[in-house]
mmCIF file as Biopython writes it, N, C-alpha, C and O atoms, coordinates in Angstrom:
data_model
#
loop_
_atom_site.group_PDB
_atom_site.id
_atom_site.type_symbol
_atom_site.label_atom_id
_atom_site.label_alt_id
_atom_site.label_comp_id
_atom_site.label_asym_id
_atom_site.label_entity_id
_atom_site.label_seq_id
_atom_site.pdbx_PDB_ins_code
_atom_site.Cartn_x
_atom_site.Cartn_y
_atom_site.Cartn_z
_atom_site.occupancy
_atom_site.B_iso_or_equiv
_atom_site.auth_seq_id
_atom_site.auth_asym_id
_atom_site.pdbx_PDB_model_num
ATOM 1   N N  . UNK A ? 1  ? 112.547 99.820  140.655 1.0 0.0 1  A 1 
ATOM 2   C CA . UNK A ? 1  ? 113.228 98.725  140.028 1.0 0.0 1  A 1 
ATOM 3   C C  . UNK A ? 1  ? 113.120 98.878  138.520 1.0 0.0 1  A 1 
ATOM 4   O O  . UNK A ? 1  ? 112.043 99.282  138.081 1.0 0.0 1  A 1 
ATOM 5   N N  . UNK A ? 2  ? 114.064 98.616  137.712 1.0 0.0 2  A 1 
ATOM 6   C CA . UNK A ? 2  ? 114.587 98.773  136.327 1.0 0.0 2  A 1 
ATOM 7   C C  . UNK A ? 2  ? 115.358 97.950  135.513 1.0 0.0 2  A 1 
ATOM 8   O O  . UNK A ? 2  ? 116.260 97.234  135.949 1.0 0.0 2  A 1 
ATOM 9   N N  . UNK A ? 3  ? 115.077 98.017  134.504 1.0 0.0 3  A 1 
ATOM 10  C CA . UNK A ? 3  ? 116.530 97.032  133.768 1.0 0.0 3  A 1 
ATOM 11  C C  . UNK A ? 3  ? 117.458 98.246  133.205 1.0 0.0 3  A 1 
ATOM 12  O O  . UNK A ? 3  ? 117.129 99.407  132.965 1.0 0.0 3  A 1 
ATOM 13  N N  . UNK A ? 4  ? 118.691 97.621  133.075 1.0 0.0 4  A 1 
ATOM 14  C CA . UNK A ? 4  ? 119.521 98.611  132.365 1.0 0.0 4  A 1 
ATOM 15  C C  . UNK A ? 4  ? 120.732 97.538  131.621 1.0 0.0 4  A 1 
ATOM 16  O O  . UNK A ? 4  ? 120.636 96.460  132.208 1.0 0.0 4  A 1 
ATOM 17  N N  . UNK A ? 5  ? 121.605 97.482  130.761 1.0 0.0 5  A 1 
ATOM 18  C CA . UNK A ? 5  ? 122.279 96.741  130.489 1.0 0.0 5  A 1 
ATOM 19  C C  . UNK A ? 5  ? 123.603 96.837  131.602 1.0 0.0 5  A 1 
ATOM 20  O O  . UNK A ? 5  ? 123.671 97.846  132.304 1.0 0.0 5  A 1 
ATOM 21  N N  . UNK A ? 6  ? 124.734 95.671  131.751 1.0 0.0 6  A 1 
ATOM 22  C CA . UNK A ? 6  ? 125.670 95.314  132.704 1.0 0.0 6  A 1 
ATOM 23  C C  . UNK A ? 6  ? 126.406 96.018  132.385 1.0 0.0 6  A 1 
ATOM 24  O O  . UNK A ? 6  ? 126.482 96.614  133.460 1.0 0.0 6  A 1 
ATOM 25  N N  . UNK A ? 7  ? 127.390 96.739  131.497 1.0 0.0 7  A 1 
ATOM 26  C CA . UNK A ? 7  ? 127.851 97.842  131.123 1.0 0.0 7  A 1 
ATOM 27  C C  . UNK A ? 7  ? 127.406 99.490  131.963 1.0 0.0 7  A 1 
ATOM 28  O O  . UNK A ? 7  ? 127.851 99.906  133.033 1.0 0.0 7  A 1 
ATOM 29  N N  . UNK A ? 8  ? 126.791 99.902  131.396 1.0 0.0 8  A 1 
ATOM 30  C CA . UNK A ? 8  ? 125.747 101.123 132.021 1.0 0.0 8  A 1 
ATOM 31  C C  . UNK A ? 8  ? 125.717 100.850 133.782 1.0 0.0 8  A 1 
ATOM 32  O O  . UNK A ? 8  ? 125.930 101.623 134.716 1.0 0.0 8  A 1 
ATOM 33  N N  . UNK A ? 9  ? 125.399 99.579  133.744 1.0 0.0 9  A 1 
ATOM 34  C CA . UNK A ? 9  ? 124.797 99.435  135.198 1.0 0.0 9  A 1 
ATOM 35  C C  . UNK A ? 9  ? 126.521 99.085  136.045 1.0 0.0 9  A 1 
ATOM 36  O O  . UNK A ? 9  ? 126.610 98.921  137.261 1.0 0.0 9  A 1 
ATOM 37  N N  . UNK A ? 10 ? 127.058 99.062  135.621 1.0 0.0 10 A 1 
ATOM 38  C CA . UNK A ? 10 ? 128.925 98.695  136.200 1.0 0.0 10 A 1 
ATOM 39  C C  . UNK A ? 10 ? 129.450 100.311 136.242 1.0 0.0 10 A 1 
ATOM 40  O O  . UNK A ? 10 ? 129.950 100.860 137.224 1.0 0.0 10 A 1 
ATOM 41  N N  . UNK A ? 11 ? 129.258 100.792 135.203 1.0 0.0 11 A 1 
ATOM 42  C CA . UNK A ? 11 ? 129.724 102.081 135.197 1.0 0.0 11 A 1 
ATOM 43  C C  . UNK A ? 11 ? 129.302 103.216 136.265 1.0 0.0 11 A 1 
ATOM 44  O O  . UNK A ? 11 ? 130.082 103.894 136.934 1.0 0.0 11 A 1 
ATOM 45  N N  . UNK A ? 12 ? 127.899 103.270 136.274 1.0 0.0 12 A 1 
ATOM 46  C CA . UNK A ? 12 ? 127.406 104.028 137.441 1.0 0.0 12 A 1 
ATOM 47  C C  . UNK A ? 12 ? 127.801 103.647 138.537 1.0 0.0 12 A 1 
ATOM 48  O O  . UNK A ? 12 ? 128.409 104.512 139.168 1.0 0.0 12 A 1 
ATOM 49  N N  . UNK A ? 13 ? 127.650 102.290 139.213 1.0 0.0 13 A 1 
ATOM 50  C CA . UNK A ? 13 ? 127.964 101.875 140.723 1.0 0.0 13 A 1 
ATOM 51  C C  . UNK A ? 13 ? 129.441 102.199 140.812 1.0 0.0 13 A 1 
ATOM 52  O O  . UNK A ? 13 ? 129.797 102.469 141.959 1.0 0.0 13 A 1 
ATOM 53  N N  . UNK A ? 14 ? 130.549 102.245 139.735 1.0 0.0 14 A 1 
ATOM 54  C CA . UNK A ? 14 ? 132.282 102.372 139.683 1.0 0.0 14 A 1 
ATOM 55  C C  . UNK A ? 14 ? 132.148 103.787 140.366 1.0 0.0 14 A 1 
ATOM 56  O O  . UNK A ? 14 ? 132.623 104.045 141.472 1.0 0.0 14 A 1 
ATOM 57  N N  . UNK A ? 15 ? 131.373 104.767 139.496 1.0 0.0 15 A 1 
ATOM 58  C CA . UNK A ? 15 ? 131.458 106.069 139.398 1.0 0.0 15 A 1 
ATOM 59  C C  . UNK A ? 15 ? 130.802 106.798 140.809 1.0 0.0 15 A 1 
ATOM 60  O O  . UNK A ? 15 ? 131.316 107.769 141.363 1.0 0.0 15 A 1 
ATOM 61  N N  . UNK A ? 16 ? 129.532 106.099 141.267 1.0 0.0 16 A 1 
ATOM 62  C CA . UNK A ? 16 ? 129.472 106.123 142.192 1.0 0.0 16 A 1 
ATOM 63  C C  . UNK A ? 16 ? 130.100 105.661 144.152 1.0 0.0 16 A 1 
ATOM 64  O O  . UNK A ? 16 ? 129.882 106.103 145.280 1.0 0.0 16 A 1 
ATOM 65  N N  . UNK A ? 17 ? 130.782 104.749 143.636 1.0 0.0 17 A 1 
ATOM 66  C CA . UNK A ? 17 ? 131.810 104.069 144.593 1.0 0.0 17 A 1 
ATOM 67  C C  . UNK A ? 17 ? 132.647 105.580 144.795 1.0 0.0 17 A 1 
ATOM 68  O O  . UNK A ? 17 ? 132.762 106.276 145.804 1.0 0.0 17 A 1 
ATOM 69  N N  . UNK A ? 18 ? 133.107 105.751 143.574 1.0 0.0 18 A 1 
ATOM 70  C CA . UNK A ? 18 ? 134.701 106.844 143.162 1.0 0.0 18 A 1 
ATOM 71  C C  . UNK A ? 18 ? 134.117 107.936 144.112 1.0 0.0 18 A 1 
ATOM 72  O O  . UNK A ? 18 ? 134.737 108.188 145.145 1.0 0.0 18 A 1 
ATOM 73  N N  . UNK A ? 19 ? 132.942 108.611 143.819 1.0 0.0 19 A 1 
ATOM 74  C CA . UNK A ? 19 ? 132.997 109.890 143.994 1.0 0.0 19 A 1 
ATOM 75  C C  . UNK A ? 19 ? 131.602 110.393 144.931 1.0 0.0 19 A 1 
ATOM 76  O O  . UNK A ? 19 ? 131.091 111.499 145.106 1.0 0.0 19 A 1 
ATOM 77  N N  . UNK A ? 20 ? 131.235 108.885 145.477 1.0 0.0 20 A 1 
ATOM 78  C CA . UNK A ? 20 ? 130.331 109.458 146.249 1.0 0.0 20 A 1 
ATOM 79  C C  . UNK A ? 20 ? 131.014 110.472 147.643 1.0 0.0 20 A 1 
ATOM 80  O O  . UNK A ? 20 ? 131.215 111.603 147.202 1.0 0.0 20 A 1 
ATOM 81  N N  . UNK A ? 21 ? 131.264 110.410 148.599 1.0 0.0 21 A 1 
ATOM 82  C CA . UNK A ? 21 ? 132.559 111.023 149.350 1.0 0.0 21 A 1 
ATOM 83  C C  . UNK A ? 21 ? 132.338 113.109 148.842 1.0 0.0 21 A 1 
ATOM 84  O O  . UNK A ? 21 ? 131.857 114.146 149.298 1.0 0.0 21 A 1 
ATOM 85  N N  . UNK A ? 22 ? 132.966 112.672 147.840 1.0 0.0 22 A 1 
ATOM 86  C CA . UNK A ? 22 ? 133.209 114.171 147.534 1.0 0.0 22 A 1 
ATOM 87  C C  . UNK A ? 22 ? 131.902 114.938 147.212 1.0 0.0 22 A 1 
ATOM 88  O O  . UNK A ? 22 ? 131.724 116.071 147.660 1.0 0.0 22 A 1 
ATOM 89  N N  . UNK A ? 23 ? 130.676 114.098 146.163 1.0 0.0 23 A 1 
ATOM 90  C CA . UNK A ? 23 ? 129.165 114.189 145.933 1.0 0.0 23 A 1 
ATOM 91  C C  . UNK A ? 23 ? 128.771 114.999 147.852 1.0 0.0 23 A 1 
ATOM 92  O O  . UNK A ? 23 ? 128.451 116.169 148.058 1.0 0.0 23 A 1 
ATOM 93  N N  . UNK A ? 24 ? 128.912 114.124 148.700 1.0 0.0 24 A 1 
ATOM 94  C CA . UNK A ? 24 ? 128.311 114.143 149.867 1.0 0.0 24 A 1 
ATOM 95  C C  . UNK A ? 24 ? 128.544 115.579 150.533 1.0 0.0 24 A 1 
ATOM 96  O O  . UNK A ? 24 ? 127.714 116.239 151.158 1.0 0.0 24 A 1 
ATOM 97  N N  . UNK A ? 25 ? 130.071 115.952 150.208 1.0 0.0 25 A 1 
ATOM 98  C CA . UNK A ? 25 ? 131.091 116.803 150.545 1.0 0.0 25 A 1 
ATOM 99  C C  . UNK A ? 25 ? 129.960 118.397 150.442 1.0 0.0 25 A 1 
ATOM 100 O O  . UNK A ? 25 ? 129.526 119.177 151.290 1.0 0.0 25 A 1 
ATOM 101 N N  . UNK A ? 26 ? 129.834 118.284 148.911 1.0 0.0 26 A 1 
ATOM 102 C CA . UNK A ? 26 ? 129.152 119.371 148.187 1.0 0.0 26 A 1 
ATOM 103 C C  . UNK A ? 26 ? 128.000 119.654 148.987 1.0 0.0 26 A 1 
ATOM 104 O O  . UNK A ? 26 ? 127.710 120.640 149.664 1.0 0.0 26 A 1 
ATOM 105 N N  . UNK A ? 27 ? 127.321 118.424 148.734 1.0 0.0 27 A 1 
ATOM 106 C CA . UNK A ? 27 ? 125.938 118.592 149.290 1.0 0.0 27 A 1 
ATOM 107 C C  . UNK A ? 27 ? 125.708 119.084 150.580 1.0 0.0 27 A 1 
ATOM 108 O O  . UNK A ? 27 ? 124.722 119.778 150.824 1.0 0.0 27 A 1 
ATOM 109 N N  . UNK A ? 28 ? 126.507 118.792 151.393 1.0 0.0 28 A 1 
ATOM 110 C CA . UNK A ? 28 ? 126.909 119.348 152.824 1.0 0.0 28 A 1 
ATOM 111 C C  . UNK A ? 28 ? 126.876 120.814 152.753 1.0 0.0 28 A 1 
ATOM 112 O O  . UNK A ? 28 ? 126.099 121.614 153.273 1.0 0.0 28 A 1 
ATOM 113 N N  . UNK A ? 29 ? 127.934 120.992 151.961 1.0 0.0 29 A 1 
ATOM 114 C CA . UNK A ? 29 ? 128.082 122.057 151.809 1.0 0.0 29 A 1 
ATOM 115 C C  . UNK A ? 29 ? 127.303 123.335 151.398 1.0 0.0 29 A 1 
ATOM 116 O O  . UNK A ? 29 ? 127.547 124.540 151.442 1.0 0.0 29 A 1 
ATOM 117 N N  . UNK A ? 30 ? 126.023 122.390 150.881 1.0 0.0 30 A 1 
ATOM 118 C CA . UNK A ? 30 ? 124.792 122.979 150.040 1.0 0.0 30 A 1 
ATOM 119 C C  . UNK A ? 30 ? 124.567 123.632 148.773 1.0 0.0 30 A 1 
ATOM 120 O O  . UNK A ? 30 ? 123.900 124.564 148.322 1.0 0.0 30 A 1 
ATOM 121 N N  . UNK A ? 31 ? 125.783 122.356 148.199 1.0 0.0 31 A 1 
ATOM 122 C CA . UNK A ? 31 ? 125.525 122.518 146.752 1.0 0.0 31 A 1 
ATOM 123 C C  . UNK A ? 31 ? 124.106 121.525 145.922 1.0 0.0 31 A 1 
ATOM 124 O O  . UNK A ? 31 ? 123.739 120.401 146.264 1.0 0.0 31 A 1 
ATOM 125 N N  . UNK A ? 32 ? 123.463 122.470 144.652 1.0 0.0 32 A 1 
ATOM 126 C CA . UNK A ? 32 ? 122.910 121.126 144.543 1.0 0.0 32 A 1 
ATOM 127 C C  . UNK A ? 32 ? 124.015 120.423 143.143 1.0 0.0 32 A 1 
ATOM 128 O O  . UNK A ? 32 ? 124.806 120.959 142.366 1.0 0.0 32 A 1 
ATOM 129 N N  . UNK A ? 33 ? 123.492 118.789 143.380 1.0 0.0 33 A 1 
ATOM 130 C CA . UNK A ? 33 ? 124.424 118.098 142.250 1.0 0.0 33 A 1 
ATOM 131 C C  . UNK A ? 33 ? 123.371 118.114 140.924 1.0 0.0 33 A 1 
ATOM 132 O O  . UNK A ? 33 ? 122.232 118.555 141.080 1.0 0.0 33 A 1 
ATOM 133 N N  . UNK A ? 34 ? 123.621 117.833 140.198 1.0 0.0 34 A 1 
ATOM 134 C CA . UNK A ? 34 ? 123.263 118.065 138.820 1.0 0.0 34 A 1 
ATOM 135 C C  . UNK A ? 34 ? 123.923 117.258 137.814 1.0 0.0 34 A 1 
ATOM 136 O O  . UNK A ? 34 ? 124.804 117.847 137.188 1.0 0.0 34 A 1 
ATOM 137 N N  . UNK A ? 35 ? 123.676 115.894 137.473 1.0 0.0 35 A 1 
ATOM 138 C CA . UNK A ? 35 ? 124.570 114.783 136.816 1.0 0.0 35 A 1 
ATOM 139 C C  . UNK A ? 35 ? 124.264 114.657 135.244 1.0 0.0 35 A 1 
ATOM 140 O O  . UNK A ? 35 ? 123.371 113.845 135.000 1.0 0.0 35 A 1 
ATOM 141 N N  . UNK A ? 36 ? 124.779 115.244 134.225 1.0 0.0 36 A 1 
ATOM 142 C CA . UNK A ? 36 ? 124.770 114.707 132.860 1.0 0.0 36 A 1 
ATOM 143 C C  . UNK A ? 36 ? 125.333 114.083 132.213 1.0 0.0 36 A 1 
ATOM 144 O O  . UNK A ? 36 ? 126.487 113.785 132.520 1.0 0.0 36 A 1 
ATOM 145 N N  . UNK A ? 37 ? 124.815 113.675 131.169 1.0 0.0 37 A 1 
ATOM 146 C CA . UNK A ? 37 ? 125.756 112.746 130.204 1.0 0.0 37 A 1 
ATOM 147 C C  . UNK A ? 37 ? 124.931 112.814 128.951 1.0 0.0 37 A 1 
ATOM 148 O O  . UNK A ? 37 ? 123.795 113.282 128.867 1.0 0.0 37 A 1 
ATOM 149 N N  . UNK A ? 38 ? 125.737 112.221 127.872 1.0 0.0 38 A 1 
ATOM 150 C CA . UNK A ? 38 ? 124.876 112.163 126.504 1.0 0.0 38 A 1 
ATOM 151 C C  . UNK A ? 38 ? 125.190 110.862 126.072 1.0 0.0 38 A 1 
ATOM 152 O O  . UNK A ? 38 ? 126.135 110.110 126.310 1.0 0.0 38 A 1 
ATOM 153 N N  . UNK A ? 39 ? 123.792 110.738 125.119 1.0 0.0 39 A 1 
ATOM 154 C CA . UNK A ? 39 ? 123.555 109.383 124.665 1.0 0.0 39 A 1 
ATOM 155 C C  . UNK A ? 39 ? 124.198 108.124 125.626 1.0 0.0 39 A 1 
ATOM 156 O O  . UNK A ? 39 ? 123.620 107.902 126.691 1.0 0.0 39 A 1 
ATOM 157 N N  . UNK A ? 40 ? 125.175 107.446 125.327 1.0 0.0 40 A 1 
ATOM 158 C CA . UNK A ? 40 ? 125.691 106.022 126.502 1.0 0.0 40 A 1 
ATOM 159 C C  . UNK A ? 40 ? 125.746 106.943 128.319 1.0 0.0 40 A 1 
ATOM 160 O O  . UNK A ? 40 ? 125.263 106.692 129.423 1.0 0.0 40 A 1 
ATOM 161 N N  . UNK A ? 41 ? 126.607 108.032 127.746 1.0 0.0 41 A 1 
ATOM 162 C CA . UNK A ? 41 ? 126.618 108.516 129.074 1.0 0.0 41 A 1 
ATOM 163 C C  . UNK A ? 41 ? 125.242 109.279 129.738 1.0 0.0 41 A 1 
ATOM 164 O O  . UNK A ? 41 ? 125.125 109.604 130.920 1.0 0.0 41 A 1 
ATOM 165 N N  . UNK A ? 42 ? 124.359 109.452 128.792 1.0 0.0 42 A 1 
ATOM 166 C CA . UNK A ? 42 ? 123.034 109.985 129.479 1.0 0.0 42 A 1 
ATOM 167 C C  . UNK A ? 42 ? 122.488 109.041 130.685 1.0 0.0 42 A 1 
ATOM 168 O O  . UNK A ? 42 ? 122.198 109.201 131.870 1.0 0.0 42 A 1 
ATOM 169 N N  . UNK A ? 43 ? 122.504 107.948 129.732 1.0 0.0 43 A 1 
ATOM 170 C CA . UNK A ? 43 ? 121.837 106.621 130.624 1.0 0.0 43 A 1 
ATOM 171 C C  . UNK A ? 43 ? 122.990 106.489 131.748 1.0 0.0 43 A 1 
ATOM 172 O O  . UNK A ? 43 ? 122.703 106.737 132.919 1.0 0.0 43 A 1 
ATOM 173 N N  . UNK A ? 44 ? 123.943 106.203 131.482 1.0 0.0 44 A 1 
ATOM 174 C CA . UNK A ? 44 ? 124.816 106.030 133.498 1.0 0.0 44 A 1 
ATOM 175 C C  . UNK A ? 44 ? 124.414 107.386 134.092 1.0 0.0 44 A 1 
ATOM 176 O O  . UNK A ? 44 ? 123.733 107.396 135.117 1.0 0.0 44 A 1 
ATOM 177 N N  . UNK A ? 45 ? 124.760 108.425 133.562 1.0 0.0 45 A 1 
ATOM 178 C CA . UNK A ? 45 ? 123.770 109.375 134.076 1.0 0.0 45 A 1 
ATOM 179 C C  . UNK A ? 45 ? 123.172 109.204 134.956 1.0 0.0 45 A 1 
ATOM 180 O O  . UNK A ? 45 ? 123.501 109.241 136.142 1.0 0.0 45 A 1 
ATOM 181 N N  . UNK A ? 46 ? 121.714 108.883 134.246 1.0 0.0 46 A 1 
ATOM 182 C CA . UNK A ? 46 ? 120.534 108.357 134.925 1.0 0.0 46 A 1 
ATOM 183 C C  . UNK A ? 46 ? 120.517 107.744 135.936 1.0 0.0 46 A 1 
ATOM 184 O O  . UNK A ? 46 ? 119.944 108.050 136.981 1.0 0.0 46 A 1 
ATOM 185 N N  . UNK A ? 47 ? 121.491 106.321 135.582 1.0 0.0 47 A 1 
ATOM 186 C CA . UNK A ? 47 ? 121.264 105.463 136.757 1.0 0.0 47 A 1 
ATOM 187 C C  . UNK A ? 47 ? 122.527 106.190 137.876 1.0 0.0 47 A 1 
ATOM 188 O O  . UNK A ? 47 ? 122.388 105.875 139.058 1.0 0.0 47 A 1 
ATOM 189 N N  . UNK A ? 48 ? 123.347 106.836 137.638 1.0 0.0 48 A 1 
ATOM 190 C CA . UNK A ? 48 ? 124.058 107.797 138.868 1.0 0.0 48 A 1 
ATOM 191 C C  . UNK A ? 48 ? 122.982 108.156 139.884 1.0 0.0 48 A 1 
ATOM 192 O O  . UNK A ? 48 ? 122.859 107.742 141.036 1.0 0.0 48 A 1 
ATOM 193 N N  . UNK A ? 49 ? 122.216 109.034 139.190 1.0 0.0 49 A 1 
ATOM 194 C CA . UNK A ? 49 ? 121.593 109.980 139.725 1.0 0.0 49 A 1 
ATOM 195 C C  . UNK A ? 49 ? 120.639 108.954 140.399 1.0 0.0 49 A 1 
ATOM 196 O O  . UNK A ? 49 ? 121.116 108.878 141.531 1.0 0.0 49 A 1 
ATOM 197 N N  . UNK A ? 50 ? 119.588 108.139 140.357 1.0 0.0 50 A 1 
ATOM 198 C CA . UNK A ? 50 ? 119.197 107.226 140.886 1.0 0.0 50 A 1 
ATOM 199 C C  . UNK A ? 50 ? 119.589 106.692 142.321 1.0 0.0 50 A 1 
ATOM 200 O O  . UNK A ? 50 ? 118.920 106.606 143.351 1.0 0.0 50 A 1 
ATOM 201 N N  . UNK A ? 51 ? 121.543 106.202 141.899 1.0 0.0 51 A 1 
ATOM 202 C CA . UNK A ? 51 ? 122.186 105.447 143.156 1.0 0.0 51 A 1 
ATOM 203 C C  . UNK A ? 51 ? 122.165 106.816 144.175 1.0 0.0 51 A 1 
ATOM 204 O O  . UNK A ? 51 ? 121.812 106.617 145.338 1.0 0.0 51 A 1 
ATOM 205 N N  . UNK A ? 52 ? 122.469 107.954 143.838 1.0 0.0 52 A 1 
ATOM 206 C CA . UNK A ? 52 ? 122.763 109.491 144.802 1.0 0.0 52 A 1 
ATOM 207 C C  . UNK A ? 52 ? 121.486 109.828 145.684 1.0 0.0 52 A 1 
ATOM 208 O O  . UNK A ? 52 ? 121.409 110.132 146.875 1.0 0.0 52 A 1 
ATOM 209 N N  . UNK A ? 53 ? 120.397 109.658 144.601 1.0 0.0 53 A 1 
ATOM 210 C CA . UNK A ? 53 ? 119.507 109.608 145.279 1.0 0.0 53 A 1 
ATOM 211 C C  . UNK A ? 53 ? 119.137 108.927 146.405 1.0 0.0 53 A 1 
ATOM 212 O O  . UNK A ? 53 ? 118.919 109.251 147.572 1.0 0.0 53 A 1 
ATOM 213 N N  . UNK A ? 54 ? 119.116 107.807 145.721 1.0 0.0 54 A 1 
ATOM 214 C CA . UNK A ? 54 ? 118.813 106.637 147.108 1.0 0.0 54 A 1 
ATOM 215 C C  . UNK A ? 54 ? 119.810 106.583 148.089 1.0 0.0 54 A 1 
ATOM 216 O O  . UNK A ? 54 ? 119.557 105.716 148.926 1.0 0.0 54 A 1 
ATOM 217 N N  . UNK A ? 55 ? 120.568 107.028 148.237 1.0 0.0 55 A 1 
ATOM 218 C CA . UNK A ? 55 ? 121.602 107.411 149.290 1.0 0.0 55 A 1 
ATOM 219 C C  . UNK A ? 55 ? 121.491 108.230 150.099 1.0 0.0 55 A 1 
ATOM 220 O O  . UNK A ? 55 ? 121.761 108.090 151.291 1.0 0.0 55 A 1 
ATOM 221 N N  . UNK A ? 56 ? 120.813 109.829 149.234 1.0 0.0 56 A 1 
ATOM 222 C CA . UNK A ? 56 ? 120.329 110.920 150.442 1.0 0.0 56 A 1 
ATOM 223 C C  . UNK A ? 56 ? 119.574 110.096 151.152 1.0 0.0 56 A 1 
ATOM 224 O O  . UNK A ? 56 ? 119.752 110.126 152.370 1.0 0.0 56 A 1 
ATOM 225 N N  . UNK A ? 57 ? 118.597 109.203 150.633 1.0 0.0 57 A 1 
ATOM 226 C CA . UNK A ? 57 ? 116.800 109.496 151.554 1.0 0.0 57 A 1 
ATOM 227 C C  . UNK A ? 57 ? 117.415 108.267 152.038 1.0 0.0 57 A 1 
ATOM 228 O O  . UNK A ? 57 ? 117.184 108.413 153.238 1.0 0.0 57 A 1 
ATOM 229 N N  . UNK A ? 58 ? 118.076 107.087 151.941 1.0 0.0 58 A 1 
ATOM 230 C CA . UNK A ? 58 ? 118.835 106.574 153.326 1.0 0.0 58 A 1 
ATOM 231 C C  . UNK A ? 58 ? 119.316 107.503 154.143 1.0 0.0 58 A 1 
ATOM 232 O O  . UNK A ? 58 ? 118.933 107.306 155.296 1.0 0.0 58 A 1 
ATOM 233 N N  . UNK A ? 59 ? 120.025 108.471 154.016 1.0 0.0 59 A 1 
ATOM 234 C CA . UNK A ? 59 ? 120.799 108.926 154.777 1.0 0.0 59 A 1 
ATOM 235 C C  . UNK A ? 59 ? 119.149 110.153 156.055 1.0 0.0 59 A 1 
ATOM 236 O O  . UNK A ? 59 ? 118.962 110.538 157.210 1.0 0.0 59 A 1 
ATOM 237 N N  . UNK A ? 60 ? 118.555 110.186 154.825 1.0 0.0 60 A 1 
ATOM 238 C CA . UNK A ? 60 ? 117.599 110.898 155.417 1.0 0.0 60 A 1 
ATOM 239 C C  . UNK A ? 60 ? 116.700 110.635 156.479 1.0 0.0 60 A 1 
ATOM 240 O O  . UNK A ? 60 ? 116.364 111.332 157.436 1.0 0.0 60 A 1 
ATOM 241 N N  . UNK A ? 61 ? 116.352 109.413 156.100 1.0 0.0 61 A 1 
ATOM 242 C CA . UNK A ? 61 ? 115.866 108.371 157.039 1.0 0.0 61 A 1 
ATOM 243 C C  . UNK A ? 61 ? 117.045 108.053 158.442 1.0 0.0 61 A 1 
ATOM 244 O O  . UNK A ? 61 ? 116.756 108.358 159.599 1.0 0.0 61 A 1 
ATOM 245 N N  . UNK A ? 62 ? 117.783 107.689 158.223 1.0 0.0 62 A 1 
ATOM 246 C CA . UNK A ? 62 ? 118.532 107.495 159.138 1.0 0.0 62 A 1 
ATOM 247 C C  . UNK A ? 62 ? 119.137 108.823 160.183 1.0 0.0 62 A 1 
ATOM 248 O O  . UNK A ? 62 ? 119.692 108.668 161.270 1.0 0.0 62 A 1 
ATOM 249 N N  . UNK A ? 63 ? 118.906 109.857 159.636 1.0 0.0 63 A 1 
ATOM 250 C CA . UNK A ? 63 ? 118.861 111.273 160.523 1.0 0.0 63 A 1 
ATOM 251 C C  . UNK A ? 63 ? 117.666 111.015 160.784 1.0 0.0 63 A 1 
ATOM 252 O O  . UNK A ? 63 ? 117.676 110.198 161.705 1.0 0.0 63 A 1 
ATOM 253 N N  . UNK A ? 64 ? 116.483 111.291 160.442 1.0 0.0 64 A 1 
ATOM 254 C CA . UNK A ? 64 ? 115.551 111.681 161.179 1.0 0.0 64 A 1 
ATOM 255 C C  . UNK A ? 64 ? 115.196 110.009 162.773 1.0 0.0 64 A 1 
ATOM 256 O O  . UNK A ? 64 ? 114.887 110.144 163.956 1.0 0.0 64 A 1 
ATOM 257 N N  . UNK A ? 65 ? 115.391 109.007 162.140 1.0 0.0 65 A 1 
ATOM 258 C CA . UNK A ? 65 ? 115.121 108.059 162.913 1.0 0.0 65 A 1 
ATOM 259 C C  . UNK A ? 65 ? 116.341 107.998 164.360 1.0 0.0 65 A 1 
ATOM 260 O O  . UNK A ? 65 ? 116.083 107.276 165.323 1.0 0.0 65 A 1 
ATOM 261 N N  . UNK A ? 66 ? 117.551 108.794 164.318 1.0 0.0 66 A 1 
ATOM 262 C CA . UNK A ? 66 ? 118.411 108.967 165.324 1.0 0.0 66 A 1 
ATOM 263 C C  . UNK A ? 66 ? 118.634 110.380 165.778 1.0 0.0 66 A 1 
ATOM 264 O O  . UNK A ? 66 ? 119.730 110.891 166.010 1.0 0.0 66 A 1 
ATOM 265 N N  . UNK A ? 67 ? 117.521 110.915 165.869 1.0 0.0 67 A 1 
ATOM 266 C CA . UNK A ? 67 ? 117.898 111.978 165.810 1.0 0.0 67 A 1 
ATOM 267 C C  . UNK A ? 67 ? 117.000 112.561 167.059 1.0 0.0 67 A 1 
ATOM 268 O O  . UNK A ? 67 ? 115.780 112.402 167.084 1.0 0.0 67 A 1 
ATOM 269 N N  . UNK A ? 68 ? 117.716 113.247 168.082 1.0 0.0 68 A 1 
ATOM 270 C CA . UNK A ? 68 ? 117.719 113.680 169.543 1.0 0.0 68 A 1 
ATOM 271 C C  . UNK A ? 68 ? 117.537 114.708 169.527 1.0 0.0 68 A 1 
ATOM 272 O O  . UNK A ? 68 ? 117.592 115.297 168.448 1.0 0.0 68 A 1 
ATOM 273 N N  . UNK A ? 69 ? 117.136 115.628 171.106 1.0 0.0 69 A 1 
ATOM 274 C CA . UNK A ? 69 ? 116.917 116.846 170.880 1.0 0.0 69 A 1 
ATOM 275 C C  . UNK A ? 69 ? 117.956 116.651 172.529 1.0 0.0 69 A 1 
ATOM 276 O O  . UNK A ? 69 ? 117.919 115.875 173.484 1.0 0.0 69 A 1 
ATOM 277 N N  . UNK A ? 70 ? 118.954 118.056 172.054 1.0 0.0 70 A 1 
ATOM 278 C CA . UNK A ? 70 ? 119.837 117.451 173.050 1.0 0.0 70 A 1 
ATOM 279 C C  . UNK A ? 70 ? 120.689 118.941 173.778 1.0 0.0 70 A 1 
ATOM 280 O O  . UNK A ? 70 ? 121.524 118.800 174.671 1.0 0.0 70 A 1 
#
């Protein structure tokens, strides 16, 4: 948990909405992602990389907790 200003913090969740999908795509694919930005954009950056994160290890969690041997 963090503060960030409503700006920064609107921008990442937009950006993340947009392009998680294709993010997922890669990663599948077994790319790794790698998110920069400078100065204003460092920080959405940041908090990108944050929301992506917490998305794998949901997603991670949720494989390993349904996950059969079949």
């Amino acid at each position: 948990q963090g503060l960030a200003t409503c700006g920064m913090a609107r921008a990442a969740l937009y950006l993340f909405r947009e392009n998680i999908e294709a993010l997922m795509s890669l990663v599948e694919k077994g790319y790794r992602i790698r998110i920069t930005g400078h100065s204003l954009g460092g920080g959405v950056a940041s908090l990108l990389g944050a929301l992506v994160r917490r998305h794998l290890d949901k997603l991670d969690k949720v494989r390993k907790n349904y996950h059969t041997d079949g």
